[in-house]
C-alpha positions as CSV (number, residue, x, y, z in Angstrom):
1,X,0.0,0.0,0.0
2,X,1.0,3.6,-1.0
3,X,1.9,5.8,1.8
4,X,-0.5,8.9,1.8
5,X,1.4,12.3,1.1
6,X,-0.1,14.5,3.7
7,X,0.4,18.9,3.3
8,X,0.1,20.8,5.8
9,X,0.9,24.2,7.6
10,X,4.4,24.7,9.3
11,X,4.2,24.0,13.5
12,X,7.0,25.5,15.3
13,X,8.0,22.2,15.7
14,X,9.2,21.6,11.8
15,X,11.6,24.4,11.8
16,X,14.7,22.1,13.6
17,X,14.0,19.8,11.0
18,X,13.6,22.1,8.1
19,X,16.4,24.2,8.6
20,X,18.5,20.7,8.8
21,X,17.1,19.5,5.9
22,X,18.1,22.7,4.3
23,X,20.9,23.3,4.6
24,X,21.4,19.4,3.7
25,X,20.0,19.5,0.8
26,X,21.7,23.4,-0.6
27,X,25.0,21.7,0.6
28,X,24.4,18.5,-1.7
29,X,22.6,20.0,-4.5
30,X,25.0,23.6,-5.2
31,X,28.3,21.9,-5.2
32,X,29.5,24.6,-7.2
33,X,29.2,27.1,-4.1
34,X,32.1,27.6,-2.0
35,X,32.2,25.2,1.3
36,X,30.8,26.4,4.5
37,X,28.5,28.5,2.2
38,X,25.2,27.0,3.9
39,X,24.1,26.9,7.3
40,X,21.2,25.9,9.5
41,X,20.5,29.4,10.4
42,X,19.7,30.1,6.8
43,X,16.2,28.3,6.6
44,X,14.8,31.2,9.2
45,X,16.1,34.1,7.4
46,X,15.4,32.9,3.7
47,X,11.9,32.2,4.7
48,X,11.0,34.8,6.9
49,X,7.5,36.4,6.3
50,X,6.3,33.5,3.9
51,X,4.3,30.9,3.8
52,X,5.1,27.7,4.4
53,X,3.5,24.0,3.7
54,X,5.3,20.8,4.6
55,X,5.1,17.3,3.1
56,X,4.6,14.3,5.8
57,X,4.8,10.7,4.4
58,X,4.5,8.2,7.4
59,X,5.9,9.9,10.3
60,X,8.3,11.8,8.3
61,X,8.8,15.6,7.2
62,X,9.7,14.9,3.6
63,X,10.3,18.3,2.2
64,X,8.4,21.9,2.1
65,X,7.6,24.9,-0.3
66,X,7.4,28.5,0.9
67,X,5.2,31.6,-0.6
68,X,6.2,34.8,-0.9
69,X,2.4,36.1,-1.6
70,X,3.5,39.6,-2.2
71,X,5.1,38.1,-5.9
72,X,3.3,35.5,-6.7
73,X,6.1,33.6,-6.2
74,X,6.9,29.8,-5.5
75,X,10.5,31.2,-3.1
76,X,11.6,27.6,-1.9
77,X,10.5,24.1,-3.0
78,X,13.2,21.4,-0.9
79,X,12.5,17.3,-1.1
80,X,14.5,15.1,0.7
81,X,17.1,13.7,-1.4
82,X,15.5,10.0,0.2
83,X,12.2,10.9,-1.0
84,X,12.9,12.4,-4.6
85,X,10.5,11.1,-7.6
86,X,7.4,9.7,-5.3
87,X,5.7,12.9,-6.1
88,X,6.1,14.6,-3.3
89,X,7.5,17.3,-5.3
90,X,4.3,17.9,-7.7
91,X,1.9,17.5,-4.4
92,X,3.9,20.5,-2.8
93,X,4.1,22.9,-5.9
94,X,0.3,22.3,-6.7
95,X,-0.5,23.3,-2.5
96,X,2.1,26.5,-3.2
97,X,0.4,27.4,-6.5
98,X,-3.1,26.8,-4.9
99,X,-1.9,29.5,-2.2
100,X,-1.3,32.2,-4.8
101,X,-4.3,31.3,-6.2
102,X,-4.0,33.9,-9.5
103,X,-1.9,33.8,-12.4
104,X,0.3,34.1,-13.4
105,X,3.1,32.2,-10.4
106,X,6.6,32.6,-10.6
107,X,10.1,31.1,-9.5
108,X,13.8,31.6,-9.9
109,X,16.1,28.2,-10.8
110,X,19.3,27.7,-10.3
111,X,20.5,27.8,-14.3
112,X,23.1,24.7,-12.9
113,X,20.0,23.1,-11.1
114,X,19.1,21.0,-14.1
115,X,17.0,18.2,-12.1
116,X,14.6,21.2,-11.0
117,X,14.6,22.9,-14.5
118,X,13.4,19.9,-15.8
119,X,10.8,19.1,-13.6
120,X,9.6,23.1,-13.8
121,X,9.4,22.9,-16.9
122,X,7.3,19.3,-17.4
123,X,5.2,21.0,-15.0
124,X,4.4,24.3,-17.4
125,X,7.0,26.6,-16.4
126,X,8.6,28.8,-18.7
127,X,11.3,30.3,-18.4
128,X,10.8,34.2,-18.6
129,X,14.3,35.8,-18.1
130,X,18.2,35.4,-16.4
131,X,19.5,37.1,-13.1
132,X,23.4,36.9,-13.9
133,X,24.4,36.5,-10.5
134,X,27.8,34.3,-10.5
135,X,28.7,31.6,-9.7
136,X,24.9,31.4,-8.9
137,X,23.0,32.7,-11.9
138,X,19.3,31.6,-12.2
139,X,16.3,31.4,-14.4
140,X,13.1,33.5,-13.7
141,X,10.1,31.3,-14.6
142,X,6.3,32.2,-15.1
143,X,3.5,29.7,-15.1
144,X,0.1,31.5,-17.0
Protein backbone atom coordinates (compact mmCIF):
# COMPACT_ATOMS: atom_id res chain seq x y z
CA UNK A 1 0.00 0.00 0.00
CA UNK A 2 0.97 3.60 -0.96
CA UNK A 3 1.86 5.77 1.76
CA UNK A 4 -0.45 8.89 1.79
CA UNK A 5 1.36 12.34 1.09
CA UNK A 6 -0.11 14.51 3.72
CA UNK A 7 0.37 18.88 3.26
CA UNK A 8 0.06 20.80 5.81
CA UNK A 9 0.93 24.21 7.58
CA UNK A 10 4.42 24.66 9.33
CA UNK A 11 4.24 24.00 13.49
CA UNK A 12 7.05 25.51 15.32
CA UNK A 13 8.04 22.23 15.67
CA UNK A 14 9.22 21.63 11.84
CA UNK A 15 11.63 24.41 11.78
CA UNK A 16 14.68 22.11 13.57
CA UNK A 17 14.04 19.83 11.00
CA UNK A 18 13.64 22.06 8.13
CA UNK A 19 16.43 24.17 8.59
CA UNK A 20 18.52 20.69 8.84
CA UNK A 21 17.06 19.53 5.86
CA UNK A 22 18.10 22.66 4.29
CA UNK A 23 20.85 23.31 4.63
CA UNK A 24 21.38 19.37 3.66
CA UNK A 25 20.03 19.49 0.79
CA UNK A 26 21.70 23.36 -0.57
CA UNK A 27 25.05 21.68 0.62
CA UNK A 28 24.40 18.45 -1.70
CA UNK A 29 22.57 19.96 -4.47
CA UNK A 30 25.00 23.64 -5.19
CA UNK A 31 28.28 21.91 -5.21
CA UNK A 32 29.47 24.60 -7.17
CA UNK A 33 29.25 27.12 -4.13
CA UNK A 34 32.13 27.63 -1.98
CA UNK A 35 32.24 25.18 1.32
CA UNK A 36 30.79 26.43 4.49
CA UNK A 37 28.49 28.52 2.17
CA UNK A 38 25.24 27.05 3.86
CA UNK A 39 24.12 26.85 7.31
CA UNK A 40 21.22 25.90 9.49
CA UNK A 41 20.53 29.40 10.41
CA UNK A 42 19.71 30.07 6.78
CA UNK A 43 16.22 28.33 6.59
CA UNK A 44 14.85 31.16 9.15
CA UNK A 45 16.10 34.15 7.36
CA UNK A 46 15.40 32.94 3.71
CA UNK A 47 11.94 32.19 4.73
CA UNK A 48 11.04 34.81 6.90
CA UNK A 49 7.53 36.42 6.30
CA UNK A 50 6.27 33.53 3.92
CA UNK A 51 4.25 30.91 3.84
CA UNK A 52 5.07 27.70 4.43
CA UNK A 53 3.51 24.00 3.68
CA UNK A 54 5.33 20.76 4.57
CA UNK A 55 5.05 17.28 3.13
CA UNK A 56 4.64 14.30 5.83
CA UNK A 57 4.75 10.71 4.40
CA UNK A 58 4.46 8.19 7.41
CA UNK A 59 5.87 9.92 10.29
CA UNK A 60 8.28 11.76 8.30
CA UNK A 61 8.80 15.56 7.22
CA UNK A 62 9.65 14.91 3.57
CA UNK A 63 10.31 18.35 2.21
CA UNK A 64 8.43 21.86 2.08
CA UNK A 65 7.58 24.91 -0.35
CA UNK A 66 7.40 28.53 0.87
CA UNK A 67 5.17 31.58 -0.63
CA UNK A 68 6.18 34.79 -0.92
CA UNK A 69 2.38 36.07 -1.55
CA UNK A 70 3.54 39.62 -2.18
CA UNK A 71 5.11 38.05 -5.87
CA UNK A 72 3.34 35.55 -6.69
CA UNK A 73 6.14 33.56 -6.24
CA UNK A 74 6.87 29.85 -5.49
CA UNK A 75 10.54 31.20 -3.10
CA UNK A 76 11.56 27.62 -1.95
CA UNK A 77 10.49 24.06 -2.99
CA UNK A 78 13.17 21.44 -0.88
CA UNK A 79 12.46 17.31 -1.13
CA UNK A 80 14.52 15.13 0.68
CA UNK A 81 17.11 13.74 -1.39
CA UNK A 82 15.50 9.97 0.22
CA UNK A 83 12.17 10.95 -0.96
CA UNK A 84 12.91 12.41 -4.64
CA UNK A 85 10.52 11.06 -7.56
CA UNK A 86 7.43 9.65 -5.32
CA UNK A 87 5.66 12.88 -6.05
CA UNK A 88 6.09 14.65 -3.30
CA UNK A 89 7.46 17.34 -5.25
CA UNK A 90 4.33 17.86 -7.70
CA UNK A 91 1.95 17.54 -4.37
CA UNK A 92 3.89 20.53 -2.78
CA UNK A 93 4.11 22.86 -5.88
CA UNK A 94 0.27 22.33 -6.72
CA UNK A 95 -0.52 23.28 -2.55
CA UNK A 96 2.05 26.47 -3.19
CA UNK A 97 0.43 27.37 -6.53
CA UNK A 98 -3.14 26.80 -4.86
CA UNK A 99 -1.86 29.46 -2.18
CA UNK A 100 -1.31 32.16 -4.82
CA UNK A 101 -4.35 31.28 -6.19
CA UNK A 102 -3.95 33.89 -9.48
CA UNK A 103 -1.91 33.81 -12.42
CA UNK A 104 0.31 34.12 -13.41
CA UNK A 105 3.09 32.16 -10.37
CA UNK A 106 6.63 32.59 -10.64
CA UNK A 107 10.12 31.07 -9.50
CA UNK A 108 13.75 31.58 -9.87
CA UNK A 109 16.10 28.20 -10.80
CA UNK A 110 19.28 27.70 -10.30
CA UNK A 111 20.49 27.80 -14.26
CA UNK A 112 23.10 24.72 -12.87
CA UNK A 113 20.03 23.08 -11.09
CA UNK A 114 19.06 21.05 -14.09
CA UNK A 115 16.97 18.23 -12.12
CA UNK A 116 14.61 21.22 -10.96
CA UNK A 117 14.58 22.85 -14.47
CA UNK A 118 13.39 19.93 -15.79
CA UNK A 119 10.81 19.11 -13.57
CA UNK A 120 9.63 23.12 -13.75
CA UNK A 121 9.40 22.87 -16.92
CA UNK A 122 7.34 19.30 -17.40
CA UNK A 123 5.23 20.98 -15.03
CA UNK A 124 4.36 24.26 -17.44
CA UNK A 125 7.00 26.62 -16.39
CA UNK A 126 8.59 28.78 -18.74
CA UNK A 127 11.30 30.34 -18.39
CA UNK A 128 10.77 34.16 -18.62
CA UNK A 129 14.31 35.83 -18.09
CA UNK A 130 18.16 35.39 -16.44
CA UNK A 131 19.54 37.12 -13.14
CA UNK A 132 23.36 36.95 -13.94
CA UNK A 133 24.41 36.48 -10.55
CA UNK A 134 27.82 34.29 -10.53
CA UNK A 135 28.73 31.60 -9.69
CA UNK A 136 24.91 31.42 -8.90
CA UNK A 137 22.98 32.65 -11.89
CA UNK A 138 19.27 31.64 -12.22
CA UNK A 139 16.30 31.35 -14.40
CA UNK A 140 13.05 33.50 -13.72
CA UNK A 141 10.14 31.33 -14.60
CA UNK A 142 6.32 32.16 -15.14
CA UNK A 143 3.51 29.72 -15.10
CA UNK A 144 0.07 31.47 -16.95
Amino acid sequence: MKEEIVIRNLIEFDEIILAEMYCRLNTDTFIWMAPGTFSNEDFERDTSGEEILVAVLGDQLVGFVSVKHSESLIHHLYIDSKTQGKGIGKVLLDSGVELINKRPVFLNCRVKNERALNFYKKYGFEIDGKADDPPDDYYKMRLY
